[in-house]
C-alpha positions as CSV (number, residue, x, y, z in Angstrom):
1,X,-7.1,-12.5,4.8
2,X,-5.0,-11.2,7.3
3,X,-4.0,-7.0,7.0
4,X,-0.3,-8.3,6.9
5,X,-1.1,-10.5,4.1
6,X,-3.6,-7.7,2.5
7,X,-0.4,-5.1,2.1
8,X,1.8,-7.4,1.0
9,X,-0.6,-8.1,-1.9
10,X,-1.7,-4.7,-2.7
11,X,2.3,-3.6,-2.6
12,X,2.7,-6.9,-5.5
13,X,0.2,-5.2,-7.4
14,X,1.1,-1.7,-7.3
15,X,4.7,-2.9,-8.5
16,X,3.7,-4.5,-11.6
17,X,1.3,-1.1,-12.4
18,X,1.9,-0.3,-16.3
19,X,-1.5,1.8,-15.9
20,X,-0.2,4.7,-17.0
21,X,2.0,5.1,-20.1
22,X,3.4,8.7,-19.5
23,X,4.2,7.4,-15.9
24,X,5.9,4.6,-17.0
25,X,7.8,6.1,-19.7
26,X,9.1,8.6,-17.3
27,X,10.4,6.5,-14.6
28,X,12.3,4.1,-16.5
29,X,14.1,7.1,-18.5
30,X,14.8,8.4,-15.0
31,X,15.8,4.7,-13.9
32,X,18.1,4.4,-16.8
33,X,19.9,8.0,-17.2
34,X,20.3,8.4,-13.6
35,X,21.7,11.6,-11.9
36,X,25.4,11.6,-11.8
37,X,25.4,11.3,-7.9
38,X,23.9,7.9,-8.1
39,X,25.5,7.0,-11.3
40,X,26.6,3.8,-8.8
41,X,23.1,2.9,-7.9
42,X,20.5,0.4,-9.6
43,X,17.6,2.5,-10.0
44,X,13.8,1.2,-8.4
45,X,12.4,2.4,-11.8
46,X,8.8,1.1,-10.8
47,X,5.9,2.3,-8.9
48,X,6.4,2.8,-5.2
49,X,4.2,0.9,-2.3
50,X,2.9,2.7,1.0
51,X,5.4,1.7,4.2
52,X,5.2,1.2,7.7
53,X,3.2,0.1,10.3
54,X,-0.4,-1.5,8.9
55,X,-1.8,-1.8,12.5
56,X,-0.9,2.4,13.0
57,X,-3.6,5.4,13.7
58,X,-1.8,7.6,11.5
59,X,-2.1,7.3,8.1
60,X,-0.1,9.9,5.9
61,X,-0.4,10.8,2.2
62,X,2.2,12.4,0.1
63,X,1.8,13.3,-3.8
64,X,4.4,11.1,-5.6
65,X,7.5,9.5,-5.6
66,X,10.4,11.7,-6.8
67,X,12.3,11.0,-9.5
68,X,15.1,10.5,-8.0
69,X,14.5,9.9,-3.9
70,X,11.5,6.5,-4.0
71,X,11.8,6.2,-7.9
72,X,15.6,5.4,-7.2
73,X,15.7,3.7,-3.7
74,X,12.2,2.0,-3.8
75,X,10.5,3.0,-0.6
76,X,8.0,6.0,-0.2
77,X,10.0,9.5,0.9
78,X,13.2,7.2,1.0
79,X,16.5,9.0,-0.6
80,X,16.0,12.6,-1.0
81,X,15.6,16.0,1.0
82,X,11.4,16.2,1.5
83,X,12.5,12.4,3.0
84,X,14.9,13.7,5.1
85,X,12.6,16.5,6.7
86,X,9.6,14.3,6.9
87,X,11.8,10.8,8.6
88,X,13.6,13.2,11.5
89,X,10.5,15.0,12.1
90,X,9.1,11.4,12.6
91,X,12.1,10.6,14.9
92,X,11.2,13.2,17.0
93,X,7.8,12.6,17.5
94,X,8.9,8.3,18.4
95,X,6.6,7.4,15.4
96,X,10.1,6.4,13.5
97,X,13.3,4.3,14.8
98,X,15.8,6.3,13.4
99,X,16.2,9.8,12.3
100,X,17.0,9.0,8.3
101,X,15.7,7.0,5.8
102,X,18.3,6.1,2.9
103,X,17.6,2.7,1.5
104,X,15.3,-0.2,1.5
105,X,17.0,-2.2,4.2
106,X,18.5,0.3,6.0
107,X,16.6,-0.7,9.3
108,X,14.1,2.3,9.2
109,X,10.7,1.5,11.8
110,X,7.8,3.2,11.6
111,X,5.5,2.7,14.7
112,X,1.5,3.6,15.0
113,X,1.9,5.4,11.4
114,X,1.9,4.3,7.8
115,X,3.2,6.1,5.1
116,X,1.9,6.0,1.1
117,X,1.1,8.6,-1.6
118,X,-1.9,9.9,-4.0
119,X,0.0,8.7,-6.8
120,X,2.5,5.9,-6.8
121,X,4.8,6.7,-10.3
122,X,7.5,9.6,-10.2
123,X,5.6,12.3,-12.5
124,X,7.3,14.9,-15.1
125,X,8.0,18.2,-13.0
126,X,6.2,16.3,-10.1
127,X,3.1,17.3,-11.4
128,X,0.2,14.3,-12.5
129,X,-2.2,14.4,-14.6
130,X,-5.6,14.5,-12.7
131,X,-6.0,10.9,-15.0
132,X,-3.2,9.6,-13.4
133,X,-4.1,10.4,-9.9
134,X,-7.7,8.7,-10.9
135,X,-5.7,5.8,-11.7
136,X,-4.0,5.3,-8.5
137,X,-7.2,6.2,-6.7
138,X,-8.1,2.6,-6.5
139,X,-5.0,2.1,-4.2
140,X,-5.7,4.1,-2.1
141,X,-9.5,2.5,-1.8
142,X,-7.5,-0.7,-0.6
143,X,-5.1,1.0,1.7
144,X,-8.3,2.4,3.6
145,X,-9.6,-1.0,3.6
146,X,-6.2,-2.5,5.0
147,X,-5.7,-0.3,7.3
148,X,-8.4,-1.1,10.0
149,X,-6.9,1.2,13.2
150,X,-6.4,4.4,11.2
151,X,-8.2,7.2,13.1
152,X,-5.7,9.9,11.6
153,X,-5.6,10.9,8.1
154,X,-2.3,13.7,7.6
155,X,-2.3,14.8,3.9
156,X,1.0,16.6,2.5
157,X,-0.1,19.4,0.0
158,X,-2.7,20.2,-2.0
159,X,-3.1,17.0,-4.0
160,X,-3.0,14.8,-1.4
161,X,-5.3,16.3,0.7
162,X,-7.6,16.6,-2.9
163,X,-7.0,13.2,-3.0
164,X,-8.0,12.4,0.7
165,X,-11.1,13.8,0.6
166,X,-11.9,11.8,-2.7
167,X,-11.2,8.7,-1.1
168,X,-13.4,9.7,2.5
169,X,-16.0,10.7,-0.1
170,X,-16.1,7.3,-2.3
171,X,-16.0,5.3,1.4
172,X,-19.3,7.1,2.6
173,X,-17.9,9.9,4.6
174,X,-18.2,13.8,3.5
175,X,-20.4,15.4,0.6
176,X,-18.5,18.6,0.0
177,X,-15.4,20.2,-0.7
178,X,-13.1,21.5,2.0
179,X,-10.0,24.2,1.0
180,X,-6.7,23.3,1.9
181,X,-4.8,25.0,4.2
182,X,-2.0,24.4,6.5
183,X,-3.4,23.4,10.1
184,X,-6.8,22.3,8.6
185,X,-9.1,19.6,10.1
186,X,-12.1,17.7,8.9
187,X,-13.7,15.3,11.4
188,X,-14.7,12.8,8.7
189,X,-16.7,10.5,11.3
190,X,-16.9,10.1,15.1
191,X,-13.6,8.2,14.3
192,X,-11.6,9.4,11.7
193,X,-9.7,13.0,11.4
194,X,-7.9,14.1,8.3
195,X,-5.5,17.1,8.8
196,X,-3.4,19.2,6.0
197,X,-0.3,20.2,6.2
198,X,2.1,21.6,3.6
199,X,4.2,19.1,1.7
200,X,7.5,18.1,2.6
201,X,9.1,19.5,-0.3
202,X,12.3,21.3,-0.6
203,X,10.0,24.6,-1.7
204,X,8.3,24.9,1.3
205,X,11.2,23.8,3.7
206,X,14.3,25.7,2.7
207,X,12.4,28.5,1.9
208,X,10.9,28.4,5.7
209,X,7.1,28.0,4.6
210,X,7.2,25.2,6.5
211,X,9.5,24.4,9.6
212,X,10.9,21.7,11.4
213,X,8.4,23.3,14.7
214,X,5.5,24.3,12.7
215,X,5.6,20.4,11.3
216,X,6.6,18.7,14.4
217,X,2.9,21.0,16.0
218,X,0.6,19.1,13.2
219,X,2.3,15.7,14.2
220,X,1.8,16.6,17.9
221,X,-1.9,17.1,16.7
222,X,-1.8,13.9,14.9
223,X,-0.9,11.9,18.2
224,X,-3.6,13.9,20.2
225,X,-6.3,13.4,18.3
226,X,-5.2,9.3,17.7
227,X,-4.5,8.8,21.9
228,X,-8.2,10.5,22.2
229,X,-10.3,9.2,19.7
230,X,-13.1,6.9,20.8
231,X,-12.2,3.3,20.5
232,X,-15.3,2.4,18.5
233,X,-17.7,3.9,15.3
234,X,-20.6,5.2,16.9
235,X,-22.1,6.9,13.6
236,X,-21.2,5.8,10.0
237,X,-22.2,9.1,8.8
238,X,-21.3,12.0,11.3
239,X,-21.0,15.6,8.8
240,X,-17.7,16.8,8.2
241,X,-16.8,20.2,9.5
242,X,-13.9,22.0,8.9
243,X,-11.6,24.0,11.2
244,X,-8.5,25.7,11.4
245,X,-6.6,25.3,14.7
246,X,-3.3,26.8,16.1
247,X,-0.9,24.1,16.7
248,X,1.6,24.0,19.6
């Protein structure tokens, strides 16, 4: 089975998800009410896919769709403000075709990254139970799979980066828990980095937590560390050691 093929399958699957009822009760309320600034538009209302390049070397993990950005438009980080911070930032950096993302169809490219999240159903107060990010888990197990060239792992918050180093742990890689904190790395194998950042989110980004430099310095890191990494596995099961680096 080819990786194109693979994705294409997995995204299938995670679209027909009813795993969760809270999720699912949630998102179709949402899809239904609407907000009155998209009173016009026909709501996703369904579990969002990852998007983007499925041959790239960055690999990047948000928390959830929100209610009314992916859960409306369909595609991950698509259609609301942590979207708009995280697609120019991409611009920037040449990883994304266009500086906005505002609709399935809309022409938006990623190149050498792919985008997905820890758990793929907008959650209450964007906050999932930990069953429900156990539930999508299994997702992200097949997104590792799929994605054969990843040597960069860039997890947005807290959960994601709980949830990244869940998934290194149940492939083989790591036996202990790192903290998250922005800047943080752990060399999971000879060939694969993950690296935290904080999330995207409106909270951290009009509030200045996180800035349009400080994020554009982790993707800069990202792009190192992918344009240097060894082109092939010399140990299956190199220790993981964490660091915290100054970005420039």
């Amino acid at each position: 089975m080819t990786r194109t093929i693979g994705l294409k399958l997995l995204e299938t699957e995670i679209h027909a998800c009813v795993t969760c009822p809270r999720l699912v009760e949630y998102r179709e309320r949402i899809a239904a009410e609407k907000r009155r600034a998209f009173a016009d538009w026909n709501y996703w209302g369904r579990p969002v896919s990852g998007f983007g390049d499925g041959a790239g070397r960055i690999w990047i993990i948000g928390l959830a769709p929100a209610a009314h950005g992916a859960n409306r438009t369909g595609r991950v980080f698509t259609g609301d403000c942590s979207g708009d911070f995280l697609f120019a930032a991409l611009h920037r950096c040449g990883l994304a075709n266009q500086p906005q993302s505002v609709k399935a169809g809309d022409g938006m490219k990623l190149r050498d990254c792919f985008i997905s999240a820890a758990v793929r159903c907008a959650p209450p107060d964007n906050k999932p139970l930990p069953s429900e990010e156990a539930n999508c888990s299994g997702y992200l197990d097949r997104e590792w799979e799929l994605l054969e060239q990843k040597l960069v792992i860039l997890a947005l918050g807290a959960i994601a980066w709980k949830a990244a180093l869940s998934l290194a742990r149940r492939r083989g890689y790591g036996d202990r828990a790192s903290p998250f904190v922005h800047g943080a790395m752990v060399q999971l194998n000879d060939r694969l980095t993950l690296i935290g950042s904080y999330h995207v989110s409106q909270q951290n980004t009009f509030t200045g937590r996180l800035t349009p430099a400080m994020f554009d310095a982790i993707l800069r890191q990202c792009l190192r560390i992918s344009a240097t990494t060894p082109p092939r596995r010399r140990s299956e099961q190199t220790k993981p050691a964490i660091r915290v680096v100054e970005l420039r």
